[in-house]
KOLFIZA-864656 format. One record per residue (C-alpha): residue number from 1; residue in one letter; x, y, z. Coordinates in Angstrom, 3 decimals. Layout:
REM KOLFIZA-864656
     k   r         px         py         pz
   NUM   a          X          Y          Z
...
REM end
This chain:
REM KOLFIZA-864656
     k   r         px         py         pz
     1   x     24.871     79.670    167.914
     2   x     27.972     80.473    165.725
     3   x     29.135     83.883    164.829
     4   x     28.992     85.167    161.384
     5   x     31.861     86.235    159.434
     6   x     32.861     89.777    158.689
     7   x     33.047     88.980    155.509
     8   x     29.699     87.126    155.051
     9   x     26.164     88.094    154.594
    10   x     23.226     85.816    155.037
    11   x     20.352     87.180    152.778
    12   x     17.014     85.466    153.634
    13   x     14.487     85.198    150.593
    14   x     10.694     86.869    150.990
    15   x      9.804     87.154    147.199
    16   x      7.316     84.155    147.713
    17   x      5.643     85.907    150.882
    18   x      5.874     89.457    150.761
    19   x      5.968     89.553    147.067
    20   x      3.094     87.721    146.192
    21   x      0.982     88.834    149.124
    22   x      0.200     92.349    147.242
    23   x      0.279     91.248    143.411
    24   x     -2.905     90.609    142.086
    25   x     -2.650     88.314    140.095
    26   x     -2.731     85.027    142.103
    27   x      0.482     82.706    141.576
    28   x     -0.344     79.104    140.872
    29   x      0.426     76.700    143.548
    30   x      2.643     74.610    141.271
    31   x      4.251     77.800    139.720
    32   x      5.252     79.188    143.893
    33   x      6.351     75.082    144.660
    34   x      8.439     75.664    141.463
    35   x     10.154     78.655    142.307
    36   x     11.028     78.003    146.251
    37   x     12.883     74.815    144.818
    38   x     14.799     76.748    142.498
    39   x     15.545     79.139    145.410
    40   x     16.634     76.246    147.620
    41   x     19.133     74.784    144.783
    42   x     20.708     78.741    144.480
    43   x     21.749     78.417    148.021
    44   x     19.537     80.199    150.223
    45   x     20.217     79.399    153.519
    46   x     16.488     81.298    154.753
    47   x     13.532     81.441    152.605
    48   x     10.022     82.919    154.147
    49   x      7.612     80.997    152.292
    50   x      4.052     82.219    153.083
    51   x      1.887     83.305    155.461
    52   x     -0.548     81.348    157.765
    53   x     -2.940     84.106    157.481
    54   x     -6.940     84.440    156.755
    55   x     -7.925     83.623    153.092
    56   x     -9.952     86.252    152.905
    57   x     -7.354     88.758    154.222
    58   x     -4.700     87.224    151.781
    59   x     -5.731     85.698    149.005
    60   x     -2.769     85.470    147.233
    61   x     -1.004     83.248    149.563
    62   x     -4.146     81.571    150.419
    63   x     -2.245     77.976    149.092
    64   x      0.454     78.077    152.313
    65   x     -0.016     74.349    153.410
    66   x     -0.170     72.772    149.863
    67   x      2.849     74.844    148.938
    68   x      4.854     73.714    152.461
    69   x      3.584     70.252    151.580
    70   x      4.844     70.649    147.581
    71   x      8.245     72.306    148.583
    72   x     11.236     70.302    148.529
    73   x     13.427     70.749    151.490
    74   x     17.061     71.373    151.244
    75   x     19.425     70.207    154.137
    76   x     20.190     73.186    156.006
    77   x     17.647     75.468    154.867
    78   x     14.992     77.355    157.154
    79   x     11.733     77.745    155.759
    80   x      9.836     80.221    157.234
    81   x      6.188     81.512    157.111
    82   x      4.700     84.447    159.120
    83   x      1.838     83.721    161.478
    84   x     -0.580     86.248    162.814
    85   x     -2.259     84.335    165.754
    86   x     -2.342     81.183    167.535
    87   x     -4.678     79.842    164.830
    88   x     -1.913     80.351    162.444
    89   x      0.826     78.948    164.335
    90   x     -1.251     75.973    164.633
    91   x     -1.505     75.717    160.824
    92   x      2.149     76.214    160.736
    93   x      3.616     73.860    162.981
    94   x      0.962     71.057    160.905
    95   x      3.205     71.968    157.541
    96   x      6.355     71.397    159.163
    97   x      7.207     75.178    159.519
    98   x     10.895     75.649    160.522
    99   x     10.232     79.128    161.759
   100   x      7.204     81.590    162.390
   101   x      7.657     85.038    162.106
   102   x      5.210     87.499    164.029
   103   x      5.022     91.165    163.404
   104   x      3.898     94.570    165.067
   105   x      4.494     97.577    164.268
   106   x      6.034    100.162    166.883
   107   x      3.518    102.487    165.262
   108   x      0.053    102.844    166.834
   109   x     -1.341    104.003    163.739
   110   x      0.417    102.046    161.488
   111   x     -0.499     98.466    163.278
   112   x     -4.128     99.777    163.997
   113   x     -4.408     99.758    159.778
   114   x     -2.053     97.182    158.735
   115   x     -3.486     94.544    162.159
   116   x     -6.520     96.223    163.649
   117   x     -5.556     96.633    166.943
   118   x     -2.394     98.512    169.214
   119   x      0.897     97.508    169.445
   120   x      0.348     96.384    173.044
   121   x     -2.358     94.182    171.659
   122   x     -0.309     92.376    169.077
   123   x      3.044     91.517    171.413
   124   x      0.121     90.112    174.152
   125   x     -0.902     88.098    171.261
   126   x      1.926     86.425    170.760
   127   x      2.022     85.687    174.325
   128   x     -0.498     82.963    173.500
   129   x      1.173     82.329    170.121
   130   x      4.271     81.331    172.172
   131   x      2.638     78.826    174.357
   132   x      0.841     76.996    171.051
   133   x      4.342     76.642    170.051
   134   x      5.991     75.984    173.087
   135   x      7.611     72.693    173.126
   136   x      7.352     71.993    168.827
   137   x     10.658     71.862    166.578
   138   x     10.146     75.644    165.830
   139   x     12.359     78.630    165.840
   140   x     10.531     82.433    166.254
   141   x     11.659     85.561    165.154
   142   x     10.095     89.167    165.856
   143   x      9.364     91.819    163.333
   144   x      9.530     95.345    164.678
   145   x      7.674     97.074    161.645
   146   x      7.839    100.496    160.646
   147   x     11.209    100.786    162.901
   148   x     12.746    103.554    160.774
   149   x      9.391    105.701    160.858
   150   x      5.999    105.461    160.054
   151   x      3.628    107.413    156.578
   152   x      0.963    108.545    159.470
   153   x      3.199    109.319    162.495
   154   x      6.732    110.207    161.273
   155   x     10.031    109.010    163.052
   156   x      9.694    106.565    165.677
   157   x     12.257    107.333    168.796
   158   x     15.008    104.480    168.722
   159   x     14.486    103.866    172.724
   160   x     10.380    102.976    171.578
   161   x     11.902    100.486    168.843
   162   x     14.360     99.386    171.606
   163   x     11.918     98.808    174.377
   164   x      9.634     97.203    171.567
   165   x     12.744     94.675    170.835
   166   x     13.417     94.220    174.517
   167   x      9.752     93.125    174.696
   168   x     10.232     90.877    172.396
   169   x     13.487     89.164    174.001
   170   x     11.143     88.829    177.240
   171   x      9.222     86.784    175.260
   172   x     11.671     83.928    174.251
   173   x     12.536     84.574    170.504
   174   x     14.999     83.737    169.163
   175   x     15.795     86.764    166.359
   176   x     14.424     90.133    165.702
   177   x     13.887     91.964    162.256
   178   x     14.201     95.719    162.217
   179   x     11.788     96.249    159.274
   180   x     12.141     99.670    157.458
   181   x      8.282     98.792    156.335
   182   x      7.640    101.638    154.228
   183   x     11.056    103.121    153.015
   184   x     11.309    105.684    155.153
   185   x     15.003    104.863    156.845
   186   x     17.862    106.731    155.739
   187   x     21.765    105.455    156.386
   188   x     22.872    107.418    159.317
   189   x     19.752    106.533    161.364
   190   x     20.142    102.915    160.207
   191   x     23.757    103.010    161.434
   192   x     22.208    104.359    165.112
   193   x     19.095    102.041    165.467
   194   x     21.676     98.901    164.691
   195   x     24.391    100.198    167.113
   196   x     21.539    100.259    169.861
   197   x     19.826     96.995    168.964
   198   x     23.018     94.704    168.415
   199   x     23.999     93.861    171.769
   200   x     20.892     93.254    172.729
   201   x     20.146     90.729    170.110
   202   x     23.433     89.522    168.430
   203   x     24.679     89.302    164.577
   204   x     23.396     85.935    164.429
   205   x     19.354     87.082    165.847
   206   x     19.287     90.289    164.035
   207   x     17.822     90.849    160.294
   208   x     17.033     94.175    158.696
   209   x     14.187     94.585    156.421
   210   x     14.573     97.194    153.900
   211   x     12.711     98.671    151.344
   212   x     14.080    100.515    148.306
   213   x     10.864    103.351    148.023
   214   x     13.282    106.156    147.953
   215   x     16.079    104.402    147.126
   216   x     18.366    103.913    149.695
   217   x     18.041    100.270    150.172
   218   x     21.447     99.172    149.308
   219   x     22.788    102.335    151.115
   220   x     21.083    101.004    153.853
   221   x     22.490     98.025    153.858
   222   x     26.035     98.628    153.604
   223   x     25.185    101.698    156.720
   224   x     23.682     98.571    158.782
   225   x     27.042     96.079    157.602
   226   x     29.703     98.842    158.794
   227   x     27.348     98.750    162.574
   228   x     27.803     94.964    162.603
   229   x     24.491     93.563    160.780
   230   x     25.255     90.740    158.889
   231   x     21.768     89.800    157.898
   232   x     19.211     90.657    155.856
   233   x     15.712     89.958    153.935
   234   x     15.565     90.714    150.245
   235   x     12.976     89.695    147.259
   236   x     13.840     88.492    143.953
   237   x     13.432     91.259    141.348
   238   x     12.423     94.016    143.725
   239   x      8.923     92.510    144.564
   240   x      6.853     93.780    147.718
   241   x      6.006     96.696    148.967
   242   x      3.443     97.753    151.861
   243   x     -0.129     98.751    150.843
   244   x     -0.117    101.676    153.396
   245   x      2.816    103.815    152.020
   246   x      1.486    105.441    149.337
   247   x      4.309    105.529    146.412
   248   x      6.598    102.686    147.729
   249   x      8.171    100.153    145.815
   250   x      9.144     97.140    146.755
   251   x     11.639     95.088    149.071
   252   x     15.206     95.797    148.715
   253   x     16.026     93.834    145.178
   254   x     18.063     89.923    145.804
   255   x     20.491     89.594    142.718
   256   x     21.021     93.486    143.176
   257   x     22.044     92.848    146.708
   258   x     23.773     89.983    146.242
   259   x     25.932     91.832    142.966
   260   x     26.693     93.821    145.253
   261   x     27.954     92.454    147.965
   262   x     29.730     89.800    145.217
   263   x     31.867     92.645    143.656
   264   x     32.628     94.085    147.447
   265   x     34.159     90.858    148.475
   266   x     31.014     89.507    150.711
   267   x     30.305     85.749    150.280
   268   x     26.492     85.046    150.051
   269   x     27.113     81.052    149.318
   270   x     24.281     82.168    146.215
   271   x     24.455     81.619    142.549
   272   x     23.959     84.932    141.199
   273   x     23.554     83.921    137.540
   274   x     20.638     81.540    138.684
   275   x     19.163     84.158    140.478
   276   x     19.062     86.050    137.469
   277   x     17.606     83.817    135.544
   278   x     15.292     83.141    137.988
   279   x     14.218     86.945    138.194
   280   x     13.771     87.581    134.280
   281   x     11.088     84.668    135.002
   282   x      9.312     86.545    137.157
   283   x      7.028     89.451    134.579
   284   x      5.520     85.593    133.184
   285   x      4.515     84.971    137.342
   286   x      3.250     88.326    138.151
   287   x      2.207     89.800    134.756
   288   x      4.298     93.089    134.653
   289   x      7.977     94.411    134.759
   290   x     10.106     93.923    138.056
   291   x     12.466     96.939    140.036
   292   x     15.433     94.577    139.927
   293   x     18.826     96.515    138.160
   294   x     21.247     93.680    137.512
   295   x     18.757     91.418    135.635
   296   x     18.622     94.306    133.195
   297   x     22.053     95.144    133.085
   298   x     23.888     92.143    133.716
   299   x     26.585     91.424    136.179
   300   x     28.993     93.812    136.251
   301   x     31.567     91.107    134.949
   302   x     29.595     90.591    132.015
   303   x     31.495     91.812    129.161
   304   x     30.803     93.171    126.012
   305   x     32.756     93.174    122.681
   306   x     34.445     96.226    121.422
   307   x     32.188     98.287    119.282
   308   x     33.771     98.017    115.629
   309   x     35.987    100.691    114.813
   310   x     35.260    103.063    112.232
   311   x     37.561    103.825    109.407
   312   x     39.793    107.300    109.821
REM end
């Protein structure tokens, strides 16, 4: 695997998954097929798709295979989905997944509500989720959820998110995600947890997950670039959010991050105006306003005229 640049961040997509997944308004198939192409054709080098989960659990992305099946598939782009048992990794590996994403939470409480069972449950679950995909054309990355505390719990010690992340390794993936699940992480602790985590897993396997409930996101970022984290998961216009933190908003925002990182001197390889374009789209998708700044404002290069002067 190659290094990535100092000077580079690789932002993966998740409006499409972990937006949709909570609105409730369901997103036609067409309308999702429509937007992941216009994702791929901005640059994206990751996009999470969907989610191989129970109908019944998620409606809203109840249309994974036909939307795998619709997409069309850029050279060099990973197309991800999350999968929550061996069930699901069988559905994903039939759509041609790329990559499967699994999740637990290093909270008790927190995975008890959000999967309905321990921690220790879920990583011996994807034990057997591992040996359905042993073998296939599949990459798998690790979520460590609520990594930068938990609503129920509180903080979360950084050597139980390490040892959670070492688990993981053990396992044979190949990335982890340090999710900040419920917007709980602040910058100094981000800068700590990465500094701990990044020789274990590498610049190229490691991807934080922030959300911008209290907003720090973008803090958060830049306190996870100066430890050495070079990528990161982000939703068009703001979308997301978890439905047990009461209050919280959604992901971090992906033209804000990718302003951002534009006017610091960080190549993305994305085309910010498309992205914006593609994010004022969004209120007709999900039927309300979106978080996202610079859709609002603008880019920070866009000028304005001179207001006309007015006569002494």
């Amino acid at each position: 695997m190659t290094g990535i640049a100092d000077d580079t961040l690789i932002v993966q997509e998740v409006a499409t998954r972990d937006g949709f997944q909570i609105e409730p308004v369901f997103v036609e198939t067409a309308e999702k097929i429509r937007l992941i192409d216009a994702l791929s054709e901005a640059g994206f080098s990751r996009i999470e798709v969907s989610s191989f989960v129970s109908p019944k659990a998620v409606p809203a992305l109840r249309d994974a295979a036909e939307v795998f099946a619709g997409i069309r598939r850029r050279p060099g782009t990973v197309y991800v989905a999350l999968v929550p048992n061996p069930k699901g990794a069988e559905r994903a590996l039939a759509a041609k997944v790329d990559e499967i994403n699994l999740v637990a939470s290093v909270s008790e409480t927190h995975n008890r509500a959000n999967m309905g069972m321990t921690p220790d449950a879920s990583i011996e679950g994807f034990t057997r989720i591992m040996e359905t995909v042993r073998g296939a054309p599949v990459s798998v990355n690790a979520t460590v959820a609520t990594a930068f505390g938990c609503p129920f719990e509180g903080d979360q010690p950084a050597d139980k998110v390490v040892a959670q992340v070492e688990r993981y390794l053990s396992l044979g993936v190949d990335g982890v995600t340090l999710a900040d699940t419920t917007g709980m992480a602040n910058p100094r602790q981000v800068a700590r947890l990465v500094a701990a985590v990044l020789p274990l897993v590498g610049a190229e396997g490691l991807t934080l997950h922030f959300h911008n409930t209290r907003g720090l996101g973008l803090a958060n970022v830049l306190a996870a670039c100066e430890a050495g984290a070079r990528r990161f998961d982000a939703a068009l216009g703001g979308l997301g959010g978890c439905p047990f933190a009461p209050g919280a908003t959604g992901n971090i925002c992906t033209e804000d991050l990718v302003s951002m990182a534009h006017e610091m001197g960080l190549a993305t390889g994305l085309d910010l105006e498309a992205l914006i374009g593609l994010s004022r789209d969004l209120p007709r998708l999900v039927g309300h306003d979106v978080p996202g700044q610079v859709a609002k404002a603008g880019r920070p290069c866009d000028l304005h005229p001179a207001p006309a002067l007015k006569a002494a």
